[in-house]
HTML snippet that shows the backbone in 3Dmol.js (N, CA, C, O; Angstrom):
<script src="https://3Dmol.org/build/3Dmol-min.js"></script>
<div id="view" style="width:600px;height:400px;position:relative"></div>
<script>
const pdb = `
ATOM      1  N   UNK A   1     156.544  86.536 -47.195  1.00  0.00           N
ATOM      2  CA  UNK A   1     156.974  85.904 -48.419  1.00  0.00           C
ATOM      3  C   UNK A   1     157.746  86.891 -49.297  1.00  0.00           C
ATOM      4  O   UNK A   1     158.825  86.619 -49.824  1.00  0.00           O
ATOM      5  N   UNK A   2     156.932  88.375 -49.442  1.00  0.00           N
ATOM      6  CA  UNK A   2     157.773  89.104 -49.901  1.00  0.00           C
ATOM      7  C   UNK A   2     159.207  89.314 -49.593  1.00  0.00           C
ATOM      8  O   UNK A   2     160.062  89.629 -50.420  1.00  0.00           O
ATOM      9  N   UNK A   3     159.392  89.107 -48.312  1.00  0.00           N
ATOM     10  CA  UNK A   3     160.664  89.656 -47.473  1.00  0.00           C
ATOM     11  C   UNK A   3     161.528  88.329 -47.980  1.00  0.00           C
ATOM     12  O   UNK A   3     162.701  88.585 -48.253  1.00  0.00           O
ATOM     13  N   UNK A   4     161.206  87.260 -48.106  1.00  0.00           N
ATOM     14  CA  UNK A   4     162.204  86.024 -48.294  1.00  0.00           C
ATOM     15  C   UNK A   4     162.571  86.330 -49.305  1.00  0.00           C
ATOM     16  O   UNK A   4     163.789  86.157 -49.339  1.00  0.00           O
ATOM     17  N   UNK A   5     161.919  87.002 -50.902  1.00  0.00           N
ATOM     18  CA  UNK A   5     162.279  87.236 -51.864  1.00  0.00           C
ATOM     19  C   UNK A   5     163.104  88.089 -52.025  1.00  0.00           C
ATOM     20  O   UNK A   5     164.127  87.823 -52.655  1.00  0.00           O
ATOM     21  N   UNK A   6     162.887  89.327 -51.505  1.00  0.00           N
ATOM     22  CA  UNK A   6     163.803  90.212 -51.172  1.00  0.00           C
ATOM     23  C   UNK A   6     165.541  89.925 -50.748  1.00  0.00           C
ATOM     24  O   UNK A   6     166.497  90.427 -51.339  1.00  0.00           O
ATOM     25  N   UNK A   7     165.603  88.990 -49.576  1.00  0.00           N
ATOM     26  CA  UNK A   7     166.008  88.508 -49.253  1.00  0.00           C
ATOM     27  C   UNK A   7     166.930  87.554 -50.173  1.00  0.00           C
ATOM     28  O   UNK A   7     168.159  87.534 -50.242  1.00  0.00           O
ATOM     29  N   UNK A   8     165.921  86.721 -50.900  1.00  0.00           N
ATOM     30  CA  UNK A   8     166.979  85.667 -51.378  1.00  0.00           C
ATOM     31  C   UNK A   8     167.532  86.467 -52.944  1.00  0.00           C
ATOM     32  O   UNK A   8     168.234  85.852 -53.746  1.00  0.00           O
ATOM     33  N   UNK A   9     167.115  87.777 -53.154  1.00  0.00           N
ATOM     34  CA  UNK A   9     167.290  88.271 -54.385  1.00  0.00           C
ATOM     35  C   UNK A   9     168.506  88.846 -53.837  1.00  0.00           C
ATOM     36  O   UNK A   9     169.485  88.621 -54.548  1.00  0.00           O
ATOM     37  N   UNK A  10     168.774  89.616 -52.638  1.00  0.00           N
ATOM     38  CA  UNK A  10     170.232  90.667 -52.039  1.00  0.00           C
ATOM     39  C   UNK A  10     170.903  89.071 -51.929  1.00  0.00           C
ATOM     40  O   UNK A  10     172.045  89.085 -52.390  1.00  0.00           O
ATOM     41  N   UNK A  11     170.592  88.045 -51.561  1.00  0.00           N
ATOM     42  CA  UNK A  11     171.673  87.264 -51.482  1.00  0.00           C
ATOM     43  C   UNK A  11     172.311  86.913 -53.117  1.00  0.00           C
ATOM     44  O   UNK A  11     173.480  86.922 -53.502  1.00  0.00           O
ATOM     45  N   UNK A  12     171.189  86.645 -53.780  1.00  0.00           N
ATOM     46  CA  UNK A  12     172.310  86.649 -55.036  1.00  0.00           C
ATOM     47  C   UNK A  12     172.992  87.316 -55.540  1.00  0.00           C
ATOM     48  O   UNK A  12     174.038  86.923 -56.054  1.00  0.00           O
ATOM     49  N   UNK A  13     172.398  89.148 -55.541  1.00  0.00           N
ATOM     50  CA  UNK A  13     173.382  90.146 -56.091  1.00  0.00           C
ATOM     51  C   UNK A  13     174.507  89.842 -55.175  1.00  0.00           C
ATOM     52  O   UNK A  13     175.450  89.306 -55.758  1.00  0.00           O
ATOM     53  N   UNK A  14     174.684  90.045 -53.817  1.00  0.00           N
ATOM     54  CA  UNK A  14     175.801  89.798 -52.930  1.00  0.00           C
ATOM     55  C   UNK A  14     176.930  88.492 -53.737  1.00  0.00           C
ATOM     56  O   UNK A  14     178.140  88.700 -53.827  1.00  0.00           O
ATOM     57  N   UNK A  15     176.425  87.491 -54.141  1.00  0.00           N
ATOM     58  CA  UNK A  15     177.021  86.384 -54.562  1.00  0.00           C
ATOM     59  C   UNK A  15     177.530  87.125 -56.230  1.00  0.00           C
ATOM     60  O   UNK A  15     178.684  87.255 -56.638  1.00  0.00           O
ATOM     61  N   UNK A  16     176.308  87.496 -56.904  1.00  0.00           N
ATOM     62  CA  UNK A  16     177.135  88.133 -58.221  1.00  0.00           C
ATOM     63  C   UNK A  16     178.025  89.061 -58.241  1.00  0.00           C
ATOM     64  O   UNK A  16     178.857  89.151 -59.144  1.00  0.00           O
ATOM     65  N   UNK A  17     177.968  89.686 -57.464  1.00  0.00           N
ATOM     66  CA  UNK A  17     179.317  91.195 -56.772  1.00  0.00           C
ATOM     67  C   UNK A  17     180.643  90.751 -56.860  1.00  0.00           C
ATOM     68  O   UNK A  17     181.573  91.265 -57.483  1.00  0.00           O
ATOM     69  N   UNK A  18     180.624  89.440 -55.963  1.00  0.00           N
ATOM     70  CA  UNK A  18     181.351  88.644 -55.629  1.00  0.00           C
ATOM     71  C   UNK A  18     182.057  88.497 -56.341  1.00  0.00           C
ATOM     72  O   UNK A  18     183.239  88.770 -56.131  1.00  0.00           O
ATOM     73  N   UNK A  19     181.618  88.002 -57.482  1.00  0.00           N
ATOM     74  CA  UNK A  19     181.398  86.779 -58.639  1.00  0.00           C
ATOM     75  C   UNK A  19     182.589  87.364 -59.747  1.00  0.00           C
ATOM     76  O   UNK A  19     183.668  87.008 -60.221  1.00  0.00           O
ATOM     77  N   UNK A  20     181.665  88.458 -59.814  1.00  0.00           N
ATOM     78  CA  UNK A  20     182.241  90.008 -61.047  1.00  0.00           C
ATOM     79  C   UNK A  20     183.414  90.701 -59.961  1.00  0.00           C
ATOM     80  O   UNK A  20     184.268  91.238 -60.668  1.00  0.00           O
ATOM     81  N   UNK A  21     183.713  90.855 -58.645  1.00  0.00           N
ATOM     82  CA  UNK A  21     184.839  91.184 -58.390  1.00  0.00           C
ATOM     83  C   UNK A  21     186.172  90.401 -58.350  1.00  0.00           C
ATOM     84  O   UNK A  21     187.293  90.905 -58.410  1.00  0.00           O
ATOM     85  N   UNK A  22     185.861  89.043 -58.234  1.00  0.00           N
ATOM     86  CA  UNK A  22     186.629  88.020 -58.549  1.00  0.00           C
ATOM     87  C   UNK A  22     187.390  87.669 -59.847  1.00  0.00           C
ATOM     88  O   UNK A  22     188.507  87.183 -60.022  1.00  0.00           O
ATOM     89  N   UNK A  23     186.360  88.096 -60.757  1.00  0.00           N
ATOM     90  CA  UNK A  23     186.680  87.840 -62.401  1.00  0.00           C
ATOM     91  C   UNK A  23     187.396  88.853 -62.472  1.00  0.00           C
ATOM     92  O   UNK A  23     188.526  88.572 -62.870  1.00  0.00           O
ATOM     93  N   UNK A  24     187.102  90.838 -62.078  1.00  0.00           N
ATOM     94  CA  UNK A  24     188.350  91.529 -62.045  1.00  0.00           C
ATOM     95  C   UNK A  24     189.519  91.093 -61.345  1.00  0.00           C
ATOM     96  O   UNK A  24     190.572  90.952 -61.966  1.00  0.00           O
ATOM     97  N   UNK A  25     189.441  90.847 -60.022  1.00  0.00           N
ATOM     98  CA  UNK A  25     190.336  90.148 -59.561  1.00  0.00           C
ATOM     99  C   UNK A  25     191.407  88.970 -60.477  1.00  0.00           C
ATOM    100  O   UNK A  25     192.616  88.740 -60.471  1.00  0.00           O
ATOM    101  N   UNK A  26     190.453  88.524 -61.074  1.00  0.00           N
ATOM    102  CA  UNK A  26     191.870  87.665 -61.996  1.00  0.00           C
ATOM    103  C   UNK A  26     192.382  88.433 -62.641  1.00  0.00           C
ATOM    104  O   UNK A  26     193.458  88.942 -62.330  1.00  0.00           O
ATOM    105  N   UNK A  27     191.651  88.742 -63.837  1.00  0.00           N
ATOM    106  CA  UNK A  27     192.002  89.998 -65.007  1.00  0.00           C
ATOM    107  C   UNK A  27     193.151  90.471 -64.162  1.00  0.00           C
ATOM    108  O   UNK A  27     194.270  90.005 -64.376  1.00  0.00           O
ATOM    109  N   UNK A  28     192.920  91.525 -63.047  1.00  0.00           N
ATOM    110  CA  UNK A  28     194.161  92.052 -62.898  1.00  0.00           C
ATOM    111  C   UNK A  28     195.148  91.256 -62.754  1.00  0.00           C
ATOM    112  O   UNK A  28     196.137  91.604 -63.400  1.00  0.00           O
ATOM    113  N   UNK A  29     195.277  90.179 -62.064  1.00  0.00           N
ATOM    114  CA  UNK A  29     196.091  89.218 -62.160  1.00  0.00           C
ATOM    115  C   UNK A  29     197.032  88.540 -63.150  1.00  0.00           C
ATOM    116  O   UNK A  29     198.089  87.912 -63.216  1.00  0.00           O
ATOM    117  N   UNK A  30     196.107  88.995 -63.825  1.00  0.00           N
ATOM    118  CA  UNK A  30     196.607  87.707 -65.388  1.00  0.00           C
ATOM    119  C   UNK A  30     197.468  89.409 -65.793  1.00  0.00           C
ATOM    120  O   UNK A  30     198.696  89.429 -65.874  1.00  0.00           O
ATOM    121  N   UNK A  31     196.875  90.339 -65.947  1.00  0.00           N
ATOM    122  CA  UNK A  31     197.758  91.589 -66.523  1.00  0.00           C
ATOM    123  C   UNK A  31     198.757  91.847 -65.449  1.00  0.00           C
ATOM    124  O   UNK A  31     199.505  92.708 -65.913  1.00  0.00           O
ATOM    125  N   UNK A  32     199.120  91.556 -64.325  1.00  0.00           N
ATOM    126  CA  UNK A  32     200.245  91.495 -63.544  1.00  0.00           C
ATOM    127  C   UNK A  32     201.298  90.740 -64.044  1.00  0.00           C
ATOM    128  O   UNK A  32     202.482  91.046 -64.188  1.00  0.00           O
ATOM    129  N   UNK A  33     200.495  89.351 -64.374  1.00  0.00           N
ATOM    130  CA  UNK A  33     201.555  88.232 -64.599  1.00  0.00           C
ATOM    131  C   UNK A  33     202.056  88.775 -66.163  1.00  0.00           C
ATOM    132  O   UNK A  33     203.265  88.837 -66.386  1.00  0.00           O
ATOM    133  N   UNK A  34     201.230  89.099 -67.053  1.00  0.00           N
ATOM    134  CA  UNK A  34     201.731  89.726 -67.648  1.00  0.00           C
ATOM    135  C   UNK A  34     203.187  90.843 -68.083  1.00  0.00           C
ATOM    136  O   UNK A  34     204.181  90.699 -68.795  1.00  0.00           O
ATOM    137  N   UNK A  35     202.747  91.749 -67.385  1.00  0.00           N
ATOM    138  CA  UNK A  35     203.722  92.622 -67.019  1.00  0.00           C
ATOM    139  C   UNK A  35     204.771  92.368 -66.555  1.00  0.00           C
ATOM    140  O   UNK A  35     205.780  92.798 -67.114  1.00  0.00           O
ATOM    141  N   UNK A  36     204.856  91.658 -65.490  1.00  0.00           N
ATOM    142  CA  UNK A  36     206.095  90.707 -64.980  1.00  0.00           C
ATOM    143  C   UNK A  36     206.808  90.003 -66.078  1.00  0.00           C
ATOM    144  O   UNK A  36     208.026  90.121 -66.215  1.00  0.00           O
ATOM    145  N   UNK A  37     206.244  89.444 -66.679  1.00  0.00           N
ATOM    146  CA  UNK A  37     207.015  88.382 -67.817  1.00  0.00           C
ATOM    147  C   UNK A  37     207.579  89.524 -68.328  1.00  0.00           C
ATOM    148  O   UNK A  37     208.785  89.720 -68.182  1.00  0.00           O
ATOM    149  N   UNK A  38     206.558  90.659 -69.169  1.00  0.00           N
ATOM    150  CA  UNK A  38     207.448  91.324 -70.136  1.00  0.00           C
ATOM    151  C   UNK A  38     209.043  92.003 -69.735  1.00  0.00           C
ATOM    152  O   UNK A  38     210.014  92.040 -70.490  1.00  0.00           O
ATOM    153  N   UNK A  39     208.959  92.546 -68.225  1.00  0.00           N
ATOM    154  CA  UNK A  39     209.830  92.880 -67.417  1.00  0.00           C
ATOM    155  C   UNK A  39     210.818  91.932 -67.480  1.00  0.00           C
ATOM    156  O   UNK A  39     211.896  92.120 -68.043  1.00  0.00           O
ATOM    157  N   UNK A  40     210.506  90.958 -66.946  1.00  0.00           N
ATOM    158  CA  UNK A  40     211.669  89.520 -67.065  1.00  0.00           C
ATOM    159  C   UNK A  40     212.087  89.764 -68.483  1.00  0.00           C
ATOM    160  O   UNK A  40     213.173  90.319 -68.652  1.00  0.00           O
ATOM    161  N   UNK A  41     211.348  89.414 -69.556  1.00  0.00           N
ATOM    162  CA  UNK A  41     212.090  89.986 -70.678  1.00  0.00           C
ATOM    163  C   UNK A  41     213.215  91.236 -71.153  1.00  0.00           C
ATOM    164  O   UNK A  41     214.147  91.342 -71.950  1.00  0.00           O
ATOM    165  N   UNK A  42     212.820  91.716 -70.589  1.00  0.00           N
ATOM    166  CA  UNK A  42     213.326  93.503 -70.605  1.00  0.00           C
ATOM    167  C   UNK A  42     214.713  93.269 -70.456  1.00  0.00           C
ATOM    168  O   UNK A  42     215.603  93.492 -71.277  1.00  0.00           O
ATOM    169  N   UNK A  43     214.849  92.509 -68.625  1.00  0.00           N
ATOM    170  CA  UNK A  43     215.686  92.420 -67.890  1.00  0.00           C
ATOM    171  C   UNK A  43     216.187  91.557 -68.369  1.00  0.00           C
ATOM    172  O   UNK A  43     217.222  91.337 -67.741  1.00  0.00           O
ATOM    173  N   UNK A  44     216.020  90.615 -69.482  1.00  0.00           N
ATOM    174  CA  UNK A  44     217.135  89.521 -70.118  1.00  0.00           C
ATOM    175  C   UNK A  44     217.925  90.337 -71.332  1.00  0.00           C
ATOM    176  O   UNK A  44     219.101  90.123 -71.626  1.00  0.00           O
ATOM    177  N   UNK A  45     217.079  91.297 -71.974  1.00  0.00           N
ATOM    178  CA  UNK A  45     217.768  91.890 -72.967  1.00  0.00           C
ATOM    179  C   UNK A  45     218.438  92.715 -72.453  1.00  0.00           C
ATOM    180  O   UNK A  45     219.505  92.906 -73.036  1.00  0.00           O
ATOM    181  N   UNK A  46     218.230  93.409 -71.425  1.00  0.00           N
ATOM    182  CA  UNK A  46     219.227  94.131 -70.701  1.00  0.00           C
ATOM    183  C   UNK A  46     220.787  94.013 -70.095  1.00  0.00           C
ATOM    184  O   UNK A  46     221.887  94.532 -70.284  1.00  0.00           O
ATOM    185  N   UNK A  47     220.007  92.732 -69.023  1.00  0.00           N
ATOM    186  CA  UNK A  47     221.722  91.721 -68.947  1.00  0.00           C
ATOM    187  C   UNK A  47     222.048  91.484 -70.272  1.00  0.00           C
ATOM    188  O   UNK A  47     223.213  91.882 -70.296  1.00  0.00           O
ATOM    189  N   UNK A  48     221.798  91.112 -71.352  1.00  0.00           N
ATOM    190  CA  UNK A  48     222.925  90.720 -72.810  1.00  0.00           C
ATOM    191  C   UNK A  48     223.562  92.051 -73.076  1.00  0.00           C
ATOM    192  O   UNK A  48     224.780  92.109 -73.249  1.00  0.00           O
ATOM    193  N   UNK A  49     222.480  93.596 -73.136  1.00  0.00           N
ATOM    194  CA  UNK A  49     223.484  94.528 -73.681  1.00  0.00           C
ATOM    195  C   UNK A  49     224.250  94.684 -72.870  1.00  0.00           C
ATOM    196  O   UNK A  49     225.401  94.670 -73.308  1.00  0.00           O
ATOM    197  N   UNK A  50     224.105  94.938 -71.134  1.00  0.00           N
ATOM    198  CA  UNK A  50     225.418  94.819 -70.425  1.00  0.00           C
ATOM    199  C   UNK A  50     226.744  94.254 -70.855  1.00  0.00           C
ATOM    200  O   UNK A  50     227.749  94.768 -71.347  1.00  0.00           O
ATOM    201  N   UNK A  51     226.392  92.928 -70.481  1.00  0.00           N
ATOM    202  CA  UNK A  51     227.075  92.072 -71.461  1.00  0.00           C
ATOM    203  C   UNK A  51     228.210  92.239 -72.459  1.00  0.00           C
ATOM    204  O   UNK A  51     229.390  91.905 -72.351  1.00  0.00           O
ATOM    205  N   UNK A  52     227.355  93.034 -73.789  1.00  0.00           N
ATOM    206  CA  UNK A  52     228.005  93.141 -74.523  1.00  0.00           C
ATOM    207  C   UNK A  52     228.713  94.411 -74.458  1.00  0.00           C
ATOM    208  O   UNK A  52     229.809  94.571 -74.995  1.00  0.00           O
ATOM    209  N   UNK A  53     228.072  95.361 -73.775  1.00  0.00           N
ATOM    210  CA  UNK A  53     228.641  96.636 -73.299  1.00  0.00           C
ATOM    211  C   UNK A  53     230.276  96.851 -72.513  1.00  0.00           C
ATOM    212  O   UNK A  53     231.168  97.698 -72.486  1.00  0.00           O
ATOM    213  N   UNK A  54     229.959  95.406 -71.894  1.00  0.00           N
ATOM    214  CA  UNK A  54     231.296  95.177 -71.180  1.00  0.00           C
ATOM    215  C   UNK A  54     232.115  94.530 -71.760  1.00  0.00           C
ATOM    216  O   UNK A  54     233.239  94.476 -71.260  1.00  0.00           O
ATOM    217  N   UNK A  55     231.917  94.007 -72.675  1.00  0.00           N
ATOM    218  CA  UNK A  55     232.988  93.378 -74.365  1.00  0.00           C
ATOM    219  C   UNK A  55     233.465  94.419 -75.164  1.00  0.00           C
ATOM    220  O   UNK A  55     234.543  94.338 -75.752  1.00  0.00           O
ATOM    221  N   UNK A  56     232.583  95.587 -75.234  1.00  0.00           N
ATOM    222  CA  UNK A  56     233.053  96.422 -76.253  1.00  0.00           C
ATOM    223  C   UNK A  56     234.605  97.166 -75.456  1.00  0.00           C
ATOM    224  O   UNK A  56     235.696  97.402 -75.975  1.00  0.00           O
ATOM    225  N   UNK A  57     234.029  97.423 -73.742  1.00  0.00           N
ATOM    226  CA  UNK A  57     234.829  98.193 -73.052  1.00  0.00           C
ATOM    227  C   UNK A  57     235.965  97.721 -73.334  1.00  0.00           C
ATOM    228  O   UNK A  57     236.857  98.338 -73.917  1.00  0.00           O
ATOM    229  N   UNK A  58     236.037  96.047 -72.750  1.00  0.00           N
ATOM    230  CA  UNK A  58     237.239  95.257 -72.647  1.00  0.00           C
ATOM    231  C   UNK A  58     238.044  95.442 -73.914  1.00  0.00           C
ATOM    232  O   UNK A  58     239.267  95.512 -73.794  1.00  0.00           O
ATOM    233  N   UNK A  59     237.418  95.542 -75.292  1.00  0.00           N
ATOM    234  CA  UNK A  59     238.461  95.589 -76.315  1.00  0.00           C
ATOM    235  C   UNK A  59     238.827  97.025 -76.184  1.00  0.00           C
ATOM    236  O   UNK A  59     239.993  97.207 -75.833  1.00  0.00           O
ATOM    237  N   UNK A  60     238.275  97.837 -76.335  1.00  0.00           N
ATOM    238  CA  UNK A  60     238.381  99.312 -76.252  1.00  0.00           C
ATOM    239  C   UNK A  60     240.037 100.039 -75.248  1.00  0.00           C
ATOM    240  O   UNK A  60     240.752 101.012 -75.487  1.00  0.00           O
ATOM    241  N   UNK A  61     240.078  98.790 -73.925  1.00  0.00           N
ATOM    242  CA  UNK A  61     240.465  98.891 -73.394  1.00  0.00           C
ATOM    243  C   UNK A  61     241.940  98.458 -73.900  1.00  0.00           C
ATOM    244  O   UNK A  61     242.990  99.101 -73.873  1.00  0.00           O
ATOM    245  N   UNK A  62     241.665  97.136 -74.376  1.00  0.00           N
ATOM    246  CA  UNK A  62     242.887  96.774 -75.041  1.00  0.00           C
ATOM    247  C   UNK A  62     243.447  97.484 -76.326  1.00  0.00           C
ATOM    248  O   UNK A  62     244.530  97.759 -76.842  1.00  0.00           O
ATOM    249  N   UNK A  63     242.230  97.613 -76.531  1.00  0.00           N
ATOM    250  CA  UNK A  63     243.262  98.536 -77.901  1.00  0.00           C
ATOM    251  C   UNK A  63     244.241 100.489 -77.388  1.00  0.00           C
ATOM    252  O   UNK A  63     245.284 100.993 -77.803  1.00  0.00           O
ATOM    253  N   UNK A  64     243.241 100.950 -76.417  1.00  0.00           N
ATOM    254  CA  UNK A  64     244.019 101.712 -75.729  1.00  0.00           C
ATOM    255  C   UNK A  64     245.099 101.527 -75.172  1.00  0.00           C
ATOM    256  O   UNK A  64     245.748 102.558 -74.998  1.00  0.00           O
ATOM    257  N   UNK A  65     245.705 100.275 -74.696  1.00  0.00           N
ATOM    258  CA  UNK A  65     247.207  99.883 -74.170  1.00  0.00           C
ATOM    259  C   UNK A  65     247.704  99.324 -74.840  1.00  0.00           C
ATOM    260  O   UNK A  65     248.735  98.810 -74.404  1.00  0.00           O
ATOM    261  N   UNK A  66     247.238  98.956 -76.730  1.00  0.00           N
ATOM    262  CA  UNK A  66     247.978  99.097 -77.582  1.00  0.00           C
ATOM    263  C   UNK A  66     248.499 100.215 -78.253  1.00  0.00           C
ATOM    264  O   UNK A  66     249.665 100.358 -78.619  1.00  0.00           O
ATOM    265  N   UNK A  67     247.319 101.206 -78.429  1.00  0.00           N
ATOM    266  CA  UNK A  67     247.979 102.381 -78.988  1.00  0.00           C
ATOM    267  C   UNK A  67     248.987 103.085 -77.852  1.00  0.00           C
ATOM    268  O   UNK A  67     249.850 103.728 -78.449  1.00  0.00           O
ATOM    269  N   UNK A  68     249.138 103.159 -76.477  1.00  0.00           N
ATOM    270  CA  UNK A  68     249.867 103.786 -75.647  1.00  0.00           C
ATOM    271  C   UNK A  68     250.989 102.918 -75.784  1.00  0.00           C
ATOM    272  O   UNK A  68     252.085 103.472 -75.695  1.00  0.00           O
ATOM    273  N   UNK A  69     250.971 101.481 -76.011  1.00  0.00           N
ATOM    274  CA  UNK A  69     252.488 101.068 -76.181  1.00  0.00           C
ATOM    275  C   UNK A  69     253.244 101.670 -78.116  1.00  0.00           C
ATOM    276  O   UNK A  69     254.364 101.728 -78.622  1.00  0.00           O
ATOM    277  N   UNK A  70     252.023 101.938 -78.505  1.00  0.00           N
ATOM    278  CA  UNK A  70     253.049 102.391 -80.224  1.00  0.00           C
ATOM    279  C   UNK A  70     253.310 103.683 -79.823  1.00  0.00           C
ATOM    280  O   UNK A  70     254.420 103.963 -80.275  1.00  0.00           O
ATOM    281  N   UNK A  71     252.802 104.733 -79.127  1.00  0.00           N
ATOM    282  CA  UNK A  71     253.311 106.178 -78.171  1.00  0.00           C
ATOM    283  C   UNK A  71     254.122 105.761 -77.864  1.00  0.00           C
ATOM    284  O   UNK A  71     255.103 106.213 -78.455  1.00  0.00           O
ATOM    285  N   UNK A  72     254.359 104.975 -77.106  1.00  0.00           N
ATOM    286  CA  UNK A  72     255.760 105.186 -76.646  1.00  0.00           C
ATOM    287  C   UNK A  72     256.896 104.333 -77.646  1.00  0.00           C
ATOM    288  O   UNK A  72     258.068 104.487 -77.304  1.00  0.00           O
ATOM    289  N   UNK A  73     256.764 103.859 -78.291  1.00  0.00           N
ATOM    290  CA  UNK A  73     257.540 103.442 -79.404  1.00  0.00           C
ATOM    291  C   UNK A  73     257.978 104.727 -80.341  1.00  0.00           C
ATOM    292  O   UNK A  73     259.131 105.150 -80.421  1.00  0.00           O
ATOM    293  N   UNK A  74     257.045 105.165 -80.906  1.00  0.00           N
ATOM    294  CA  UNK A  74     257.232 106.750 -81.166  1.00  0.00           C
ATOM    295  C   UNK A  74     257.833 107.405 -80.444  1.00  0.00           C
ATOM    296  O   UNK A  74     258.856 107.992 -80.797  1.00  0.00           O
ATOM    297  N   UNK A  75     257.580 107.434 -79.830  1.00  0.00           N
ATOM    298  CA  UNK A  75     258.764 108.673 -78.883  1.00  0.00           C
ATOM    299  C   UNK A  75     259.934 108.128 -78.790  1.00  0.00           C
ATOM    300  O   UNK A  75     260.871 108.885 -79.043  1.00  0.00           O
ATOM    301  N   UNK A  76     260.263 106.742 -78.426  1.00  0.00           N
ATOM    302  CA  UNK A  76     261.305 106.003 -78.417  1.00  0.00           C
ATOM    303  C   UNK A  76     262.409 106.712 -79.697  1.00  0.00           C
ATOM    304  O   UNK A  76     263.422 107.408 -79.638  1.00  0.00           O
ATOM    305  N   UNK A  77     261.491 106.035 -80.976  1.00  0.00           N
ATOM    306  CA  UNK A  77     262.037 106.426 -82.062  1.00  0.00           C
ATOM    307  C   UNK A  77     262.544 107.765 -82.115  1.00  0.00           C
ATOM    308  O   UNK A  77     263.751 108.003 -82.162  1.00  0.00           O
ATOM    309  N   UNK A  78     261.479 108.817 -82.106  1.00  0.00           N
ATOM    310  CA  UNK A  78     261.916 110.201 -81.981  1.00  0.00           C
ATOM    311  C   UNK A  78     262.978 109.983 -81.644  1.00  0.00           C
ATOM    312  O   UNK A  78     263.797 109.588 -82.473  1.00  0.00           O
ATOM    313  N   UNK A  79     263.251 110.126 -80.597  1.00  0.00           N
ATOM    314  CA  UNK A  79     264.383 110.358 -79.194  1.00  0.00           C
ATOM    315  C   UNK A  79     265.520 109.939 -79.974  1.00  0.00           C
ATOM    316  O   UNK A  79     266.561 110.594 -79.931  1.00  0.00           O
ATOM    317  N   UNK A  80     265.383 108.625 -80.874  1.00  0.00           N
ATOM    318  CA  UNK A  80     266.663 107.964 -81.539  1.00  0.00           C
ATOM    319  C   UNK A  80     266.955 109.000 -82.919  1.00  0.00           C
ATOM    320  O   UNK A  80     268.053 109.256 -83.414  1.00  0.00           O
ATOM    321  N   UNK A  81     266.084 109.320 -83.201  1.00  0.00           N
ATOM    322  CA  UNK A  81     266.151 110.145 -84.653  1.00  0.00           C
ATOM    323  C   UNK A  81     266.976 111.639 -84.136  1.00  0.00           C
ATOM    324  O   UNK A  81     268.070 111.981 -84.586  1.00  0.00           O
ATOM    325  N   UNK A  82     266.401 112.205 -83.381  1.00  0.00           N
ATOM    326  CA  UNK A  82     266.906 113.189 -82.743  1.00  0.00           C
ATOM    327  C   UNK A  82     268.707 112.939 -82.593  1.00  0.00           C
ATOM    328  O   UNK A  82     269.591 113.377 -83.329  1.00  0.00           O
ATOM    329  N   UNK A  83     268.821 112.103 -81.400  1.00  0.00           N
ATOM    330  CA  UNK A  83     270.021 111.799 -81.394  1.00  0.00           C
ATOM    331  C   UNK A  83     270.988 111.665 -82.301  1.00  0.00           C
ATOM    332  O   UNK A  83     272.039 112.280 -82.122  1.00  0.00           O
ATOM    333  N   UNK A  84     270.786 110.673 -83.668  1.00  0.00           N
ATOM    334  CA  UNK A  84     271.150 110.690 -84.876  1.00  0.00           C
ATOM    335  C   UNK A  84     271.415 111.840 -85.615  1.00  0.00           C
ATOM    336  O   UNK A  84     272.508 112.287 -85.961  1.00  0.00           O
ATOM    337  N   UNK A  85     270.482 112.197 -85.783  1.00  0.00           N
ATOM    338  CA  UNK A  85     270.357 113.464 -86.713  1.00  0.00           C
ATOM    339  C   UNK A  85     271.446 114.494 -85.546  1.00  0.00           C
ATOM    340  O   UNK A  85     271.866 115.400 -86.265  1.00  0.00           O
ATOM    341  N   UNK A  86     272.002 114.678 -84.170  1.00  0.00           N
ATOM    342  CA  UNK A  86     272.779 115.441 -83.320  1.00  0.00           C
ATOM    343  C   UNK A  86     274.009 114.951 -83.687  1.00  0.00           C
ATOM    344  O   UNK A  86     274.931 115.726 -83.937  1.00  0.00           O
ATOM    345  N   UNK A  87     274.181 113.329 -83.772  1.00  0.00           N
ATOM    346  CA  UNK A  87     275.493 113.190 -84.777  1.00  0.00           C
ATOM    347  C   UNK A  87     275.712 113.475 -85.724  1.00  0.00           C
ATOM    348  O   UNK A  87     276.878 113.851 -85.845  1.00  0.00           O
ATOM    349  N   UNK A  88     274.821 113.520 -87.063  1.00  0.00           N
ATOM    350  CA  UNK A  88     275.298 113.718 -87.995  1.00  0.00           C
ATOM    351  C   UNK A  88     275.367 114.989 -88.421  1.00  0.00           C
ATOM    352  O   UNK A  88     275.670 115.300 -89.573  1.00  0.00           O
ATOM    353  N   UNK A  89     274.944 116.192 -87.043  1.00  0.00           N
ATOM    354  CA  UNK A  89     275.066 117.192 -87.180  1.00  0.00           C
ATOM    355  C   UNK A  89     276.849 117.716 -86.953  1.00  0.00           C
ATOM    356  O   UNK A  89     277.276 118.596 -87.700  1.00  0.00           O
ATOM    357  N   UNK A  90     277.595 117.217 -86.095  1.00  0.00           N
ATOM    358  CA  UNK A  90     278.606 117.863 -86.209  1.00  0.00           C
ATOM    359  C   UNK A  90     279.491 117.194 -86.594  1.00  0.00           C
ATOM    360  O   UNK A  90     280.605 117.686 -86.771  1.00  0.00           O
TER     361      UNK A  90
END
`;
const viewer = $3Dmol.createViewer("view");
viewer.addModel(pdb, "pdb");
viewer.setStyle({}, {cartoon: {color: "spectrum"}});
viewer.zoomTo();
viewer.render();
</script>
C-alpha cells in the first residue's frame, strides 16, 4: 500500500514537472512572439528610413547636376568675358 502511494505520488510530481515545464514552455513562447513582433517593427521603421534615405539621395543627386550644369555656365561665361575683355583690349 505504501508502494502504491509512493507510486501514485512520483506519478503526480512527473505530471506537475510536466505541467510547470509546459507553462515555461509557453512563457518562452509568448516572449519569442514577442520579440519577433518588435523586430517586425524595427524592420518597418527601417524600410521607411531607407526609404527616405533614398529620397534624400535622389534630390541630392539632382541638385548636384544642377549645380554642375551652373559650372559649366560659369565657365561658359568666363570664357566669354575673357574673350571680350581680349577685344577690348586691343
Amino acid at each position: 500500500m505504501f508502494s502504491k502511494e509512493l507510486q501514485e505520488l512520483d506519478h503526480n510530481t512527473v505530471i506537475y514537472m510536466i505541467d510547470e515545464l509546459q507553462d515555461q514552455l509557453d512563457e518562452t513562447k509568448g516572449q519569442l512572439d514577442e520579440t519577433k513582433d518588435q523586430l517586425d517593427e524595427t524592420k518597418g521603421q527601417l524600410d521607411e528610413t531607407k526609404g527616405q534615405l533614398d529620397e534624400a539621395n535622389a534630390t541630392i543627386s539632382e541638385k548636384n547636376a544642377a549645380i554642375s550644369m551652373k559650372d559649366a555656365t560659369i565657365a561658359e561665361l568666363q570664357l566669354k568675358i575673357k574673350a571680350l575683355e581680349s577685344r577690348l583690349s586691343k
